[in-house]
N, CA, C and O atoms as a CHARMM CRD file, in Angstrom:
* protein
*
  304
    1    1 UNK  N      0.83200  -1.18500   0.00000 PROA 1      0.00000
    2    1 UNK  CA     0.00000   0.00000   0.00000 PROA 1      0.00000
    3    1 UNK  C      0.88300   1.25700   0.00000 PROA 1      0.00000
    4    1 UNK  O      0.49200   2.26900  -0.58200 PROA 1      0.00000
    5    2 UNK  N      2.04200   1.22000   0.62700 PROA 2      0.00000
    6    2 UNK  CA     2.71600   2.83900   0.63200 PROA 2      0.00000
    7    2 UNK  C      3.53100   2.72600  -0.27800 PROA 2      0.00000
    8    2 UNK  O      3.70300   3.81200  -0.83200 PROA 2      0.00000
    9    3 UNK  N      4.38800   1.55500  -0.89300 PROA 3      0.00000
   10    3 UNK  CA     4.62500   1.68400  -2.28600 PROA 3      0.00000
   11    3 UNK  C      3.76000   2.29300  -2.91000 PROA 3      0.00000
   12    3 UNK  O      4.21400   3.41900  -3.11500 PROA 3      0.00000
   13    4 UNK  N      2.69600   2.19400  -3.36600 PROA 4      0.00000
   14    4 UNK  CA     1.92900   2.96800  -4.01500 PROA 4      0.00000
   15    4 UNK  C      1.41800   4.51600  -3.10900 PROA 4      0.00000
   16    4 UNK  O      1.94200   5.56100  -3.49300 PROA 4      0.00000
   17    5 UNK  N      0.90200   4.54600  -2.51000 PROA 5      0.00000
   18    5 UNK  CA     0.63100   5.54100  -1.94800 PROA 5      0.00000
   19    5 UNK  C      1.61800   6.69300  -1.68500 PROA 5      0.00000
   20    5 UNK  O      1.54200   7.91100  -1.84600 PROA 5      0.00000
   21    6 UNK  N      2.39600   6.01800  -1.30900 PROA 6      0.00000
   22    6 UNK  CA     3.79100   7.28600  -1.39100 PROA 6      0.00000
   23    6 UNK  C      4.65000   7.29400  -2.26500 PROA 6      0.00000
   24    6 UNK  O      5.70000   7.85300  -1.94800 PROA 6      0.00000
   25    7 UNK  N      4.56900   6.75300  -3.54200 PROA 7      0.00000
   26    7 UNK  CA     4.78000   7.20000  -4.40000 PROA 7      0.00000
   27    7 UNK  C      6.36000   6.33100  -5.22700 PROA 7      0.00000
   28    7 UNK  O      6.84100   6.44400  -6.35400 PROA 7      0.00000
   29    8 UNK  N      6.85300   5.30600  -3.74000 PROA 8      0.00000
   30    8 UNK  CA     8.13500   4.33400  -3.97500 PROA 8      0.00000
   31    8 UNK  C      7.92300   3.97700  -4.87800 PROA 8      0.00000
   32    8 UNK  O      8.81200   4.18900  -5.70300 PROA 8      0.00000
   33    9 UNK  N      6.53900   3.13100  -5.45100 PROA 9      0.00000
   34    9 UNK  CA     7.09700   2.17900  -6.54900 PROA 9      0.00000
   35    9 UNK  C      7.12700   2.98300  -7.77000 PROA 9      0.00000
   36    9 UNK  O      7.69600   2.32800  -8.64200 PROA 9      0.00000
   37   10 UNK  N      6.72700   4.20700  -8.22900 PROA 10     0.00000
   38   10 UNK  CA     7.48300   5.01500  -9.63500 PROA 10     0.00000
   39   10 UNK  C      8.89200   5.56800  -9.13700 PROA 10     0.00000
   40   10 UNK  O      9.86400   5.41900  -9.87700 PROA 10     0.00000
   41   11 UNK  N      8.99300   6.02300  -8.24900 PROA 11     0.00000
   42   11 UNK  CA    10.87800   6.14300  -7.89500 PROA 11     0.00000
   43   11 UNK  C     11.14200   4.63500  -8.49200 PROA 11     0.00000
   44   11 UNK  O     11.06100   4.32800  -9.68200 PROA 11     0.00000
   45   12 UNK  N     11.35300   4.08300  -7.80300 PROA 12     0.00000
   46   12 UNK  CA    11.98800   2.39100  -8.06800 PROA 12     0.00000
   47   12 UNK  C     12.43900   2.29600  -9.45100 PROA 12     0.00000
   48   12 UNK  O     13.57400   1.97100  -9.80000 PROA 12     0.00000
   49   13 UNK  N     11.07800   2.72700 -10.51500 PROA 13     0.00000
   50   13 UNK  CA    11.16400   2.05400 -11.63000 PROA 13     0.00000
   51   13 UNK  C     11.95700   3.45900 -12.51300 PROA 13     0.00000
   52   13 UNK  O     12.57200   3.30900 -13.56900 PROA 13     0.00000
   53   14 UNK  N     11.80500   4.53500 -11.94200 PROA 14     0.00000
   54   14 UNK  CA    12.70200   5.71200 -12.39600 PROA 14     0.00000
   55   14 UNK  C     13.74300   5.36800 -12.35000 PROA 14     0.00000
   56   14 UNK  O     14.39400   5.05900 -13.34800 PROA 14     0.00000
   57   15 UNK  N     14.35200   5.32000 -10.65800 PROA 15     0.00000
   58   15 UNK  CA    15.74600   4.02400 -10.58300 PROA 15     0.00000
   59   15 UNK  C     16.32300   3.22000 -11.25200 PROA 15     0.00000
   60   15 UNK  O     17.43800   2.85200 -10.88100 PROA 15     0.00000
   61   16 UNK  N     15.79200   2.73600 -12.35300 PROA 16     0.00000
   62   16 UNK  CA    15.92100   1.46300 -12.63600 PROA 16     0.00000
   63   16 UNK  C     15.53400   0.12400 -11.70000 PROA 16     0.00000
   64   16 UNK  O     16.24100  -0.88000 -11.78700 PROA 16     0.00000
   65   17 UNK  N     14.70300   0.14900 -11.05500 PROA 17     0.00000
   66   17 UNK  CA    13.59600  -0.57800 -10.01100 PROA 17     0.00000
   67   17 UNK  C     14.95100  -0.79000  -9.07000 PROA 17     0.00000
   68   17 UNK  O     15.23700  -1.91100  -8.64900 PROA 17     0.00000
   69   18 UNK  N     15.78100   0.41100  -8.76900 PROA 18     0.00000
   70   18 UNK  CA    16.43200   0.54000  -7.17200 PROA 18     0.00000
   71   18 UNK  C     15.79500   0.93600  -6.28800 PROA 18     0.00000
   72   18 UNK  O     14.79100   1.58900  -6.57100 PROA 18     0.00000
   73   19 UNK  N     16.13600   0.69300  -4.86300 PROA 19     0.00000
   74   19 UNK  CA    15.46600   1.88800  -3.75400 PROA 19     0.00000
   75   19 UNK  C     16.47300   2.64800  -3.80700 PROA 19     0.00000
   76   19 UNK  O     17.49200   2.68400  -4.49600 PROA 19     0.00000
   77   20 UNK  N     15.95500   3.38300  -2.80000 PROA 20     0.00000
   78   20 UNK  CA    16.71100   4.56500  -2.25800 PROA 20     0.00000
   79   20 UNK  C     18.00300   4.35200  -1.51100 PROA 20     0.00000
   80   20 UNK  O     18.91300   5.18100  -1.52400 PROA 20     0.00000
   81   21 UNK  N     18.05800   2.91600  -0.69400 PROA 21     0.00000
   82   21 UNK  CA    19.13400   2.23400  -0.72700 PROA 21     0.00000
   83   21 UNK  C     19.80600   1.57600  -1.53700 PROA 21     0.00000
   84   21 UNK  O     20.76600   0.82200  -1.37800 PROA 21     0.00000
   85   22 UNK  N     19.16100   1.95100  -2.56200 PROA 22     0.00000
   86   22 UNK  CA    20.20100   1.04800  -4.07700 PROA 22     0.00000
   87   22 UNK  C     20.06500  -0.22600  -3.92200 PROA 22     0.00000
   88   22 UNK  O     20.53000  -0.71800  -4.95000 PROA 22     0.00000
   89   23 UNK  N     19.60500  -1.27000  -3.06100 PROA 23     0.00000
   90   23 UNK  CA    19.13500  -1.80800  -3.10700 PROA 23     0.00000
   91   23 UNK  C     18.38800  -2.11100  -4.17900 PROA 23     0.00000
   92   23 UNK  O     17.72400  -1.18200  -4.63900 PROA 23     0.00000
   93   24 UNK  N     18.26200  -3.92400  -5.08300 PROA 24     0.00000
   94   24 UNK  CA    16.89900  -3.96200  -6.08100 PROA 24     0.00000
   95   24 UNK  C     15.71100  -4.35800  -5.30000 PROA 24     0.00000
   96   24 UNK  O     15.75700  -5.22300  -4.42500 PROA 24     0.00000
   97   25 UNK  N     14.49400  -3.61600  -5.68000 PROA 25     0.00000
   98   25 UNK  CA    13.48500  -3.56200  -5.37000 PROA 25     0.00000
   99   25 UNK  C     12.41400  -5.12300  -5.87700 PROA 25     0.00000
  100   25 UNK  O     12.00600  -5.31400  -7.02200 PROA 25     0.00000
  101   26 UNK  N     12.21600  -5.84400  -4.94600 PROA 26     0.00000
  102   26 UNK  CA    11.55000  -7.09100  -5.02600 PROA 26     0.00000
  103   26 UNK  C     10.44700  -7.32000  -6.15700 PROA 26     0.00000
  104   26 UNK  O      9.72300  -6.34400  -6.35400 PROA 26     0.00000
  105   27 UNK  N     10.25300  -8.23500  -6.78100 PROA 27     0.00000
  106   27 UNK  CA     9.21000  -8.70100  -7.41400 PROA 27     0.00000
  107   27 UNK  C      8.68400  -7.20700  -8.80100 PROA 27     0.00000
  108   27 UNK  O      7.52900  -7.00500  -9.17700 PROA 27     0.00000
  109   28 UNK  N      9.80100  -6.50400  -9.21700 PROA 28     0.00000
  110   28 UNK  CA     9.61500  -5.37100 -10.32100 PROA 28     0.00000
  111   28 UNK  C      8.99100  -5.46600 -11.28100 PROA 28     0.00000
  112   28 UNK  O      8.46800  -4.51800 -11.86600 PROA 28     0.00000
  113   29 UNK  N      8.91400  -7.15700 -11.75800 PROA 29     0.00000
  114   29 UNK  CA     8.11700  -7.66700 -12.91000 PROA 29     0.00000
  115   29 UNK  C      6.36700  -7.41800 -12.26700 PROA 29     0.00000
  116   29 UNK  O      5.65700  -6.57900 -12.82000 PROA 29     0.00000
  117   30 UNK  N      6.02700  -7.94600 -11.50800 PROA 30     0.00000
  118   30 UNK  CA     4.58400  -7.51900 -10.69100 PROA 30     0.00000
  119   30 UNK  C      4.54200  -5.83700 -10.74100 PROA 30     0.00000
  120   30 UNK  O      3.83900  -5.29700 -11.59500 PROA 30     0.00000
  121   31 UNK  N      5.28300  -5.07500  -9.83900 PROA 31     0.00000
  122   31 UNK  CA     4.95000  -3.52700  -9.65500 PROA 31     0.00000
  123   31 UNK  C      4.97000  -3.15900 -10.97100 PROA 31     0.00000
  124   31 UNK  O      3.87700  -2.66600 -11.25200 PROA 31     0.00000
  125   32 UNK  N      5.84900  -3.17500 -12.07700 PROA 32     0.00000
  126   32 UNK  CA     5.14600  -2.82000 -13.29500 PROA 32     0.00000
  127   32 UNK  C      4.43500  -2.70100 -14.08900 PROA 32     0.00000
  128   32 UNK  O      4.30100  -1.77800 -14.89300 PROA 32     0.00000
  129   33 UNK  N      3.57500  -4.15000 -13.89200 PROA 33     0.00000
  130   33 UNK  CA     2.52600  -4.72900 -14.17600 PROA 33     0.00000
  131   33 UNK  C      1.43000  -3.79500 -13.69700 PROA 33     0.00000
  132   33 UNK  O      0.75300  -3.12600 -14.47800 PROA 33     0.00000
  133   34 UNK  N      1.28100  -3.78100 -12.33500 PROA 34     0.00000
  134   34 UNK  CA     0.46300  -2.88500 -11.64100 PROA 34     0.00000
  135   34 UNK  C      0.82200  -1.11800 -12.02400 PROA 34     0.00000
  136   34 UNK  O      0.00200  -0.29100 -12.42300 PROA 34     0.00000
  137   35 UNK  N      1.69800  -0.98900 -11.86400 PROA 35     0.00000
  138   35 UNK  CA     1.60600   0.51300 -12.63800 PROA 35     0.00000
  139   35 UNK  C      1.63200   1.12100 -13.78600 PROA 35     0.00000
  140   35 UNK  O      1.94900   2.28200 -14.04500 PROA 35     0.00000
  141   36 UNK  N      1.19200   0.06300 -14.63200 PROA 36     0.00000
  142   36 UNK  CA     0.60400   0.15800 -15.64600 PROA 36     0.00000
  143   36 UNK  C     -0.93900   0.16900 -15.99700 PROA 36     0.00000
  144   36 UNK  O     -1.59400   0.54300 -16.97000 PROA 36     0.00000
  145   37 UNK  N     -1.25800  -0.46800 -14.64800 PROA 37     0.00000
  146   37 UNK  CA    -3.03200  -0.66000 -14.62400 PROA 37     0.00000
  147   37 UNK  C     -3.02100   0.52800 -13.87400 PROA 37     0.00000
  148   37 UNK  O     -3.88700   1.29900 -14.28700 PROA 37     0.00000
  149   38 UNK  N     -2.43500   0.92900 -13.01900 PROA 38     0.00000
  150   38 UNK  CA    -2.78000   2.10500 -12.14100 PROA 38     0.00000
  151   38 UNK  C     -3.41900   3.08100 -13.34200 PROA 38     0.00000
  152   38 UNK  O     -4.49900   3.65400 -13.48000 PROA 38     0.00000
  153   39 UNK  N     -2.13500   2.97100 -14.17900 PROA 39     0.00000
  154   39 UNK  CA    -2.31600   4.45300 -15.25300 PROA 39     0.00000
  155   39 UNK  C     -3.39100   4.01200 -15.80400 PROA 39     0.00000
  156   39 UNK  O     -4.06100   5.02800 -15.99200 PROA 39     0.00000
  157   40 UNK  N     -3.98600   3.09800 -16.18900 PROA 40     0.00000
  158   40 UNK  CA    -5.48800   3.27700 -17.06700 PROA 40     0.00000
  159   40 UNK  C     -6.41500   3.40700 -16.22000 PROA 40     0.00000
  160   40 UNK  O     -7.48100   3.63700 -16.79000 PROA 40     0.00000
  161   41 UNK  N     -6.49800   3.36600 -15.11500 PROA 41     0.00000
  162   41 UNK  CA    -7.92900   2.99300 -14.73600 PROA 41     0.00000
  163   41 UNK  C     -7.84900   4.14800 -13.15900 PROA 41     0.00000
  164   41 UNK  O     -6.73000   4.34000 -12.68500 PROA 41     0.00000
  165   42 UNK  N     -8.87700   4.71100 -12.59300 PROA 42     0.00000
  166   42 UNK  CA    -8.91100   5.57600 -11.88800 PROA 42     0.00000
  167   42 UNK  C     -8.70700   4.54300 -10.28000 PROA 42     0.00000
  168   42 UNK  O     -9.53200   3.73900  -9.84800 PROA 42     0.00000
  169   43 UNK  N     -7.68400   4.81600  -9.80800 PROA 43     0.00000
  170   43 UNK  CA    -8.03500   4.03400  -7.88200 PROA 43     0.00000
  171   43 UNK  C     -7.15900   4.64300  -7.03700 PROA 43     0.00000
  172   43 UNK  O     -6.02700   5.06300  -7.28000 PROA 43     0.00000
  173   44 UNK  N     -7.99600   4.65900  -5.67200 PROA 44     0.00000
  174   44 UNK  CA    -7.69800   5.02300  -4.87400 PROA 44     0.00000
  175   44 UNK  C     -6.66000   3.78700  -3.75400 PROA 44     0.00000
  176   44 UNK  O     -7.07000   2.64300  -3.55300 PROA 44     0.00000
  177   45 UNK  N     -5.58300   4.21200  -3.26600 PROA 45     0.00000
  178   45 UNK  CA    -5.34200   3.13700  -2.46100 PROA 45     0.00000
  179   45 UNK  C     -5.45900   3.75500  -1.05500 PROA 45     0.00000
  180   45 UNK  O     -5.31900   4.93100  -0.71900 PROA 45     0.00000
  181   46 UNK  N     -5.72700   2.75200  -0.37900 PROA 46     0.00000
  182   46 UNK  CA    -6.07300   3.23400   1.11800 PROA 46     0.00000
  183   46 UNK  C     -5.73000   1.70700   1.92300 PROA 46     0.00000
  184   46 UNK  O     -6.11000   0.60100   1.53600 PROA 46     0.00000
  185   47 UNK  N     -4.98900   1.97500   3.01800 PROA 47     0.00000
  186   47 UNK  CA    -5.11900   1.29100   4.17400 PROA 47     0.00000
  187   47 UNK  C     -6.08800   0.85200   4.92000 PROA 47     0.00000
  188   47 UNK  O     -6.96900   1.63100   5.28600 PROA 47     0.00000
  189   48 UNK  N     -6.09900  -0.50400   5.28500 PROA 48     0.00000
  190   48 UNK  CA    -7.14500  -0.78500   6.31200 PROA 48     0.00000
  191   48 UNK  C     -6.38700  -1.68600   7.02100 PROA 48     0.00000
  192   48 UNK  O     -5.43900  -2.36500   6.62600 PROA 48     0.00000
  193   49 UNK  N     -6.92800  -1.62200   8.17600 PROA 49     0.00000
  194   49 UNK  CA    -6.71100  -2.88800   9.38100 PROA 49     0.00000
  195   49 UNK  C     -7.23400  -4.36300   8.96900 PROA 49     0.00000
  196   49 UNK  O     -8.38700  -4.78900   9.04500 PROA 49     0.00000
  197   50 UNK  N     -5.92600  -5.10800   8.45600 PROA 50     0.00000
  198   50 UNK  CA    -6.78800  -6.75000   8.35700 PROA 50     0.00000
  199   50 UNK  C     -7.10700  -7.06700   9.32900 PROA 50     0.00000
  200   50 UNK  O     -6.79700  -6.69400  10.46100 PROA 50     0.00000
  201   51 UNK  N     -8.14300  -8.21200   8.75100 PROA 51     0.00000
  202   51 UNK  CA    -8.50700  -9.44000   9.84100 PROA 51     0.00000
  203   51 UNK  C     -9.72600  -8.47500  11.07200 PROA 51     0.00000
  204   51 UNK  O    -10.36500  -9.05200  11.95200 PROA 51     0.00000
  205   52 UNK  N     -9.78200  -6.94700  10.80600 PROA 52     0.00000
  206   52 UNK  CA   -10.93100  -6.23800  11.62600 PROA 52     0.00000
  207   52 UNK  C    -12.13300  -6.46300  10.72400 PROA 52     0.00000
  208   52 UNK  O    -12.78400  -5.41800  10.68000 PROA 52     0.00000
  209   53 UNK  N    -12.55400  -7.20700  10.15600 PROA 53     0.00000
  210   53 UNK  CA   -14.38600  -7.36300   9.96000 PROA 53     0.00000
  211   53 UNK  C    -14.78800  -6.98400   8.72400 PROA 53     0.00000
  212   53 UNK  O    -15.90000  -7.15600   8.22400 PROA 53     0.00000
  213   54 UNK  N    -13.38600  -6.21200   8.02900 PROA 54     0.00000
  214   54 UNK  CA   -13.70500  -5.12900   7.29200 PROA 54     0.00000
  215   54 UNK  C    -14.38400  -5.98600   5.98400 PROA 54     0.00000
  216   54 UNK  O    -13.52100  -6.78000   5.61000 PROA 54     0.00000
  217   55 UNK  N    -15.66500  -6.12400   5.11700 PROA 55     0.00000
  218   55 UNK  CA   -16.17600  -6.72000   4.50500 PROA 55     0.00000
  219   55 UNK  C    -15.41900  -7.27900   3.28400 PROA 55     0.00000
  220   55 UNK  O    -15.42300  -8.48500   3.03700 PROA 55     0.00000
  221   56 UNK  N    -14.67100  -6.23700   2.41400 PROA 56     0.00000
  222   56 UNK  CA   -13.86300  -6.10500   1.50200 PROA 56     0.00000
  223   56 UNK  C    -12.63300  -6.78200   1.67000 PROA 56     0.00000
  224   56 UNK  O    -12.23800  -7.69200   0.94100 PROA 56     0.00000
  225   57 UNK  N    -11.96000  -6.25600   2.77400 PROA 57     0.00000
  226   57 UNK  CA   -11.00400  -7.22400   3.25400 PROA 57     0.00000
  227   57 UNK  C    -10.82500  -8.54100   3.37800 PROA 57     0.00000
  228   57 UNK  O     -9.82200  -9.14300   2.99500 PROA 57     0.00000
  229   58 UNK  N    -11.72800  -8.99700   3.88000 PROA 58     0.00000
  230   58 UNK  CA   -12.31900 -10.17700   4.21900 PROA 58     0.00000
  231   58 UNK  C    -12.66500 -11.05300   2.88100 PROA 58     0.00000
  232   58 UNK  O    -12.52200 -12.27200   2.97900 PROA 58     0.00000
  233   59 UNK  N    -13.06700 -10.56300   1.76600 PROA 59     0.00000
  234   59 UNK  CA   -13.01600 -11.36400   0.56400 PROA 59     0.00000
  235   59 UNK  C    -12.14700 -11.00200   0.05000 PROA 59     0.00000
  236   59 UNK  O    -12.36600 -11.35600  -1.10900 PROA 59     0.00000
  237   60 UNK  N    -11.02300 -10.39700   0.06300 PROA 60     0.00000
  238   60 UNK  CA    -9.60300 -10.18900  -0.67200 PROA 60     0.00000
  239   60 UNK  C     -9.00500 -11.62600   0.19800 PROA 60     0.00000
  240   60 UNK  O     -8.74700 -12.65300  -0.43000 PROA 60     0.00000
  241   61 UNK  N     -8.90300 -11.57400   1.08000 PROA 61     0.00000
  242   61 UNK  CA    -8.54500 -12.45600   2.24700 PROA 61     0.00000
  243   61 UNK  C     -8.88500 -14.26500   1.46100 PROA 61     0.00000
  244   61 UNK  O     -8.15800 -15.15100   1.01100 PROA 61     0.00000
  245   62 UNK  N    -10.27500 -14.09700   1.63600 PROA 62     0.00000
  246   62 UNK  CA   -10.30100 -15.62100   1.39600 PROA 62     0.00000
  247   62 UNK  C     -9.92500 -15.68500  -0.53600 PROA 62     0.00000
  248   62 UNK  O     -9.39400 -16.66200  -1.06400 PROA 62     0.00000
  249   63 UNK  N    -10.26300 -14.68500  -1.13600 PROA 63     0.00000
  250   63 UNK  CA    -9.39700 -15.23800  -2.58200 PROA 63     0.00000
  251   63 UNK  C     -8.64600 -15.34700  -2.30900 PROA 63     0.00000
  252   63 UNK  O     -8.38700 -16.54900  -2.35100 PROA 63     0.00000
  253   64 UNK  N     -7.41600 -14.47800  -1.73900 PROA 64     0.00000
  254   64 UNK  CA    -5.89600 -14.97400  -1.34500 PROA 64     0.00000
  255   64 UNK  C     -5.61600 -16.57700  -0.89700 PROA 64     0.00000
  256   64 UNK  O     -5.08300 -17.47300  -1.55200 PROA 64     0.00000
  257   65 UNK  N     -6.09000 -16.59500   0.26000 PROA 65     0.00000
  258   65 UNK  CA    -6.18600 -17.56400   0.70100 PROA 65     0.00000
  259   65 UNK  C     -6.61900 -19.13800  -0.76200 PROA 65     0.00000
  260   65 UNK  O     -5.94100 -20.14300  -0.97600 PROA 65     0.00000
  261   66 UNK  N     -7.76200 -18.76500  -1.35600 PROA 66     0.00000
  262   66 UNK  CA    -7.56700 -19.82500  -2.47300 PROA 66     0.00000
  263   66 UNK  C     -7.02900 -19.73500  -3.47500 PROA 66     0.00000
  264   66 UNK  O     -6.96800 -20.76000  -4.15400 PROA 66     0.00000
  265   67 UNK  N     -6.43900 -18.53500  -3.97600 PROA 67     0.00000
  266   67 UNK  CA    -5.39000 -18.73600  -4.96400 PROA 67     0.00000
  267   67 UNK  C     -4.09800 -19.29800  -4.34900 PROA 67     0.00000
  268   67 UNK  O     -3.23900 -19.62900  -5.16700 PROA 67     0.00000
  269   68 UNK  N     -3.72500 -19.51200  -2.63500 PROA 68     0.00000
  270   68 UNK  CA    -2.31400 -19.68100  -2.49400 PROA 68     0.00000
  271   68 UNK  C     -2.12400 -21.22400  -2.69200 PROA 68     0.00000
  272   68 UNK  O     -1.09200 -21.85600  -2.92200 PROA 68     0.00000
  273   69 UNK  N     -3.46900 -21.66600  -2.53100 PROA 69     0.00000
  274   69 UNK  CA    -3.87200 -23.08300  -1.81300 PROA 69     0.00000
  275   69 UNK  C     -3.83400 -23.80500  -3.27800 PROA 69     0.00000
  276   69 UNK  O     -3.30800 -24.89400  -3.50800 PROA 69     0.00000
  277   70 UNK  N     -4.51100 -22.95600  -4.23100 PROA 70     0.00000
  278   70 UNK  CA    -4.68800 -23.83200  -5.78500 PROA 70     0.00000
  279   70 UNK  C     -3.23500 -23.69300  -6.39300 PROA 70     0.00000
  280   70 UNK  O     -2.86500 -24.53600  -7.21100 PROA 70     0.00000
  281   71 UNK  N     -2.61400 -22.92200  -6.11500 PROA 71     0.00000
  282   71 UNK  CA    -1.15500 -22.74500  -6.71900 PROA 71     0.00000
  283   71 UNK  C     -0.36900 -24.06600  -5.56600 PROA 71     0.00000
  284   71 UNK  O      0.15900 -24.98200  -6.19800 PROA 71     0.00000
  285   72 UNK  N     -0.29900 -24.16000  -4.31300 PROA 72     0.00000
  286   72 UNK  CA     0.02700 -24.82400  -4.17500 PROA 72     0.00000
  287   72 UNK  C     -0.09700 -26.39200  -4.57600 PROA 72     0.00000
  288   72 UNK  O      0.82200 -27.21100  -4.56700 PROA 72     0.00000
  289   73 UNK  N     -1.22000 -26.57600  -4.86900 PROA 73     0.00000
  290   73 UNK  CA    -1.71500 -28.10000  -5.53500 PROA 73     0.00000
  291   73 UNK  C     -1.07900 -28.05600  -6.76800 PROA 73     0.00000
  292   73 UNK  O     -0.65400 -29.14600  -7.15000 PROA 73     0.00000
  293   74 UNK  N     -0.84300 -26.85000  -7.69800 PROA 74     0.00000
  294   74 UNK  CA    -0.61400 -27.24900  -9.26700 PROA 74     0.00000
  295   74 UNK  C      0.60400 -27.10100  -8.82300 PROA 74     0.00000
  296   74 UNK  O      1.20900 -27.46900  -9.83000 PROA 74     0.00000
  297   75 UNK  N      1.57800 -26.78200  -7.91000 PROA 75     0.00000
  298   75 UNK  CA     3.17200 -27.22900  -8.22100 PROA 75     0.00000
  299   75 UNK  C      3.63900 -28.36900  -7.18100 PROA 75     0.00000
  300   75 UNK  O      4.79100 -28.76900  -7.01500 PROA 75     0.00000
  301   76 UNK  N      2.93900 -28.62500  -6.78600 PROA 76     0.00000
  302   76 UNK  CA     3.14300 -29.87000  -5.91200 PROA 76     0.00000
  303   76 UNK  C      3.75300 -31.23000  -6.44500 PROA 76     0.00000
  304   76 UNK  O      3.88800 -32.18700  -5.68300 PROA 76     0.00000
């Protein structure tokens, strides 16, 4: 979320997907991906407290949860 929100993950890829510690910045093939959808489509990112009730959360949660579970069966 503050990758995006604060603005790290376009530094990164300005960088050449470094941080600010020069450090390479994890998984660059994904954040690009995503900031590329950012740019077409209008969203807001915002923080929430997991695992508090929050409705939305809560079904991000259990897809997660079955995409980790079906990926785990197909490389098993």
């Amino acid at each position: 979320c503050d990758a995006i929100a604060k603005g790290w993950a376009e530094s990164w890829r300005r960088n050449g997907w470094r941080k600010s510690d020069k450090k390479p910045a994890l998984n660059s093939d994904l954040w690009e991906i995503l900031l590329n959808l950012l740019n077409r489509h209008r969203v807001t990112v915002r923080w929430i407290k997991g695992h508090a009730g929050h409705p939305e959360n809560e079904c991000c949660d259990r897809m997660a949860v079955a995409a980790s579970q079906a990926a785990k069966k197909r490389f098993a």
